[in-house]
C-alpha positions in Angstrom: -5.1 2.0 34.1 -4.7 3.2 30.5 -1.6 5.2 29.9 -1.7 8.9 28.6 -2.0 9.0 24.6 1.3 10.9 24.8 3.0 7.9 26.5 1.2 6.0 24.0 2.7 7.5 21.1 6.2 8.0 22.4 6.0 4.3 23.5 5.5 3.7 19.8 7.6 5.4 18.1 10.3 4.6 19.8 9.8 0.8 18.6 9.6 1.8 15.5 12.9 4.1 16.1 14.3 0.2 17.5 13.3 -1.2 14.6 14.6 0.6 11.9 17.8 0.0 13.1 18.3 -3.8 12.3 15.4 -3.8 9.5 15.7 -1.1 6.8 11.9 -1.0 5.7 10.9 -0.1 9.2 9.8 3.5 9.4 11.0 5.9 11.9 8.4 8.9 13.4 9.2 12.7 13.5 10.3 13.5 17.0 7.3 15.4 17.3 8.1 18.9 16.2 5.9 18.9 13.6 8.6 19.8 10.8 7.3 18.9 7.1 9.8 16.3 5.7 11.0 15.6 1.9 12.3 12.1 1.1 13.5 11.5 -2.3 12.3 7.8 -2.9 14.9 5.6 -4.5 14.8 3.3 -7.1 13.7 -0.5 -6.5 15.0 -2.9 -9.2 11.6 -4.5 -11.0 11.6 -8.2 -10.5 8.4 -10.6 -11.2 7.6 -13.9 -10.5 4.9 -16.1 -12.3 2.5 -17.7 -9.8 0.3 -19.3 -12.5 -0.4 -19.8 -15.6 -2.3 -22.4 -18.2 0.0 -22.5 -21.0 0.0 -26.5 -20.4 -3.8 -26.7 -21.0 -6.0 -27.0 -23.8 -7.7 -23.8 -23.3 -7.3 -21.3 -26.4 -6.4 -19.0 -24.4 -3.2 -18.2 -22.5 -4.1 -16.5 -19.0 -0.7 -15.4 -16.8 -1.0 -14.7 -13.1 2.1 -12.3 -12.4 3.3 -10.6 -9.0 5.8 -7.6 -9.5 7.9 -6.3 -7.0 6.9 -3.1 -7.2 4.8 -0.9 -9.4 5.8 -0.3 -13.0 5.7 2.3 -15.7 3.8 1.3 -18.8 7.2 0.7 -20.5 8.0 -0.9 -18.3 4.6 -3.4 -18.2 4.8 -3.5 -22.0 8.6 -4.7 -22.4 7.9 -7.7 -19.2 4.8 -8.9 -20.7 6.6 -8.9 -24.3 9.6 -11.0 -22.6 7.3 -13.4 -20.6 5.0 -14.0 -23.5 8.4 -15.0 -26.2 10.0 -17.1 -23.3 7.4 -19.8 -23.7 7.5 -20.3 -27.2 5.1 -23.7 -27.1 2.0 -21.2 -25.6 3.3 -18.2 -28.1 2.9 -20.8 -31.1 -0.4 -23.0 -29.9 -3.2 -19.9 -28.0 -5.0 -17.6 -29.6 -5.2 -14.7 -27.2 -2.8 -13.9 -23.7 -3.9 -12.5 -21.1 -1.5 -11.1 -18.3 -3.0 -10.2 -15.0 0.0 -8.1 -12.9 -0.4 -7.7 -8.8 2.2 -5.5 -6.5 3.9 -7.6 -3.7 2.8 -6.1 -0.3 -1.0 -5.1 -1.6 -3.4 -7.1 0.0 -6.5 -7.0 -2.4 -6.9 -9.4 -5.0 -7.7 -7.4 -8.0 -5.2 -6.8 -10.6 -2.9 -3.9 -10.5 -2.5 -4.2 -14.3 -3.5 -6.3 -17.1 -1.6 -7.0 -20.7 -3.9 -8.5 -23.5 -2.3 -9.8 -26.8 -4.8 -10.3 -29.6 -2.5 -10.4 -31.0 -1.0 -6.8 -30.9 0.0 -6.3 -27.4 -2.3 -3.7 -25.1 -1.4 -2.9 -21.5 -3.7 -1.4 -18.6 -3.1 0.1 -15.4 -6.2 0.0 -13.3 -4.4 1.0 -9.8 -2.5 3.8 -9.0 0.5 4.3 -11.3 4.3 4.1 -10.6 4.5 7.9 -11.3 1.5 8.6 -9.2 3.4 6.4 -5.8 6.9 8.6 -6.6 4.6 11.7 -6.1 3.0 10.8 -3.1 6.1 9.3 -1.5 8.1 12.8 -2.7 5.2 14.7 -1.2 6.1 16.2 3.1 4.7 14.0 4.8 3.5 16.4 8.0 1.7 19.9 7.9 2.7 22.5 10.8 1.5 21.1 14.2 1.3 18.2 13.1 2.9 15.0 14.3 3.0 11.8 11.7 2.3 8.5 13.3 2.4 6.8 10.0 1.6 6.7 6.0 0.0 4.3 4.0 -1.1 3.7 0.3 -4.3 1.9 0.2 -4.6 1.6 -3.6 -7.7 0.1 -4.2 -8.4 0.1 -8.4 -9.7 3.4 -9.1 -10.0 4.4 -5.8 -6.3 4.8 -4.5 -5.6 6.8 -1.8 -2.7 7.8 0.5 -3.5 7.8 4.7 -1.7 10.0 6.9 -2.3 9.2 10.7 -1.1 12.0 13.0 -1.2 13.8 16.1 -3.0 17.4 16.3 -1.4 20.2 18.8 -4.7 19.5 20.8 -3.8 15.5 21.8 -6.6 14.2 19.0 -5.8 11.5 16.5 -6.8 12.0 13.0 -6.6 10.0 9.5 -6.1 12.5 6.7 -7.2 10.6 3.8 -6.1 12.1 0.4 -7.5 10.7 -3.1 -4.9 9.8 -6.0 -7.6 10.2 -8.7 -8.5 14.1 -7.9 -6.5 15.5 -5.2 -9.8 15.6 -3.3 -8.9 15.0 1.0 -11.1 14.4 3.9 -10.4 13.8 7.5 -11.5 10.8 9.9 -11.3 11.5 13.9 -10.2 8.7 16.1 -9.7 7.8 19.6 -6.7 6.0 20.5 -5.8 3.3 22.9 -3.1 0.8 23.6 -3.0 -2.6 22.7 0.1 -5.4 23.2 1.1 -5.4 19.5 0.3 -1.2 19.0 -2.1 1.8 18.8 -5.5 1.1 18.6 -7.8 3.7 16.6 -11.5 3.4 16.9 -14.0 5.9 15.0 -14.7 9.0 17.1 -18.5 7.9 16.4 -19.1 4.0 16.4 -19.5 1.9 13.3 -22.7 -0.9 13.2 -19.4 -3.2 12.1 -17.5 -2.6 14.8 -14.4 -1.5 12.7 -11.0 -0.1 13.7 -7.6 0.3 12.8 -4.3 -0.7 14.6 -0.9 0.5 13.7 1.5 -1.9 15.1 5.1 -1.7 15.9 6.4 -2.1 12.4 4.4 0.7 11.5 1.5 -1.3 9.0 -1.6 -0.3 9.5 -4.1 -3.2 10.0 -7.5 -2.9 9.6 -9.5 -5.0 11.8 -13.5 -6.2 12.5 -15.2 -7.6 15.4 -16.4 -10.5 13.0 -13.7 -10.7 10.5 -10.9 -10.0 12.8 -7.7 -8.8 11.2 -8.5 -8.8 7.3 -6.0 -6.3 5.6 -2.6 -4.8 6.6 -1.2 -2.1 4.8 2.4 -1.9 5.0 4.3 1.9 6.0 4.9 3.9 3.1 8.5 4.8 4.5 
């Protein structure tokens, strides 16, 4: 017999409550009073690591693969790829052109976040959401009145960004508010939830010919899963 959604959710969030106390990145859920909540986000020191690069080939052209630790202002972009481009001085004196493709640990797509092009004056491009764009959202209360938050993610797909809200109404119902970075523009999906071993299942309130859903486990990511694909993406909680 399926349990209540109530039991559902409580069961829920009080693994996530568990968690968060041995694993800081876990978040923890309102306790259900519907209370809008400010968090200040703090400061994460930028680190990168180079996961590939061609400066050893013969190829005119010097093209970086970065992954940065978290999003960056364009000062920020501009004073990294100036540093990572002068540290190899045999690929500064012997390509043409650089090209500098920067991704965010945690975001599953493969598409740049940002790109840096020397040709030989420097140029940098943010094609995802921007650093000052994530402080916003995560600055932003994160519940409405009557409203219970079962989680927040940023799925920031380039030039199509967006940050989802899962919550609770007053009336039992679960819903994904889903709010666009680009305009401000929001619209709401309607699920019905379920429970599974590893979390809350939430399937469309009208079925989709793919057979999509969403899970939020119990470190509060959301995956998104497919009867054929399986489990293809995971966001991770935004708190």
């Amino acid at each position: 017999m399926k349990a209540p959604l109530g039991i559902l959710v409580t069961v829920l969030a009080a693994t996530l409550i568990g968690c968060s106390s041995t694993q800081q990145s876990a978040p923890s859920l309102p306790p259900g009073s519907g209370q809008s909540t400010t968090v200040t986000p703090k400061p994460k020191l930028l680190t990168h690591t180079i996961v590939s690069d061609n400066a050893d080939s013969k190829d005119p052209d010097w093209d970086i693969d970065v992954l940065l630790s978290r999003r960056a202002t364009v000062n920020e972009l501009e004073a990294l790829a100036e540093k990572i481009r002068k540290d190899n001085l045999l690929a500064l004196t012997t390509k043409k052109r650089t090209f500098m493709h920067f991704r965010v640990e945690g975001e599953p797509h493969s598409a740049a976040w940002a790109q840096a092009y020397f040709a030989p004056e420097p140029e940098v491009k943010i094609i995802g959401m921007t650093r000052q764009q994530e402080e916003s959202i995560v600055a932003a209360p994160k519940a409405k009145p009557g409203q219970e938050v079962l989680g927040e993610w940023i799925y920031d797909l380039p030039g199509m960004a967006e940050k989802m809200t899962a919550y609770l109404t007053a009336s039992g119902s679960v819903k994904i508010r889903h709010e666009m970075v680009s305009d401000g523009s929001t619209y709401t999906s309607k699920h019905i939830a379920s429970e599974l071993p590893t979390g809350l299942k939430l399937e469309d309130e009208e079925p989709n010919s793919f057979g999509e859903y969403f899970v939020i486990n119990k470190q509060g990511g959301l995956e998104f899963w497919s009867n054929e694909s399986g489990n293809w993406q995971t966001l991770q909680p935004l708190r």
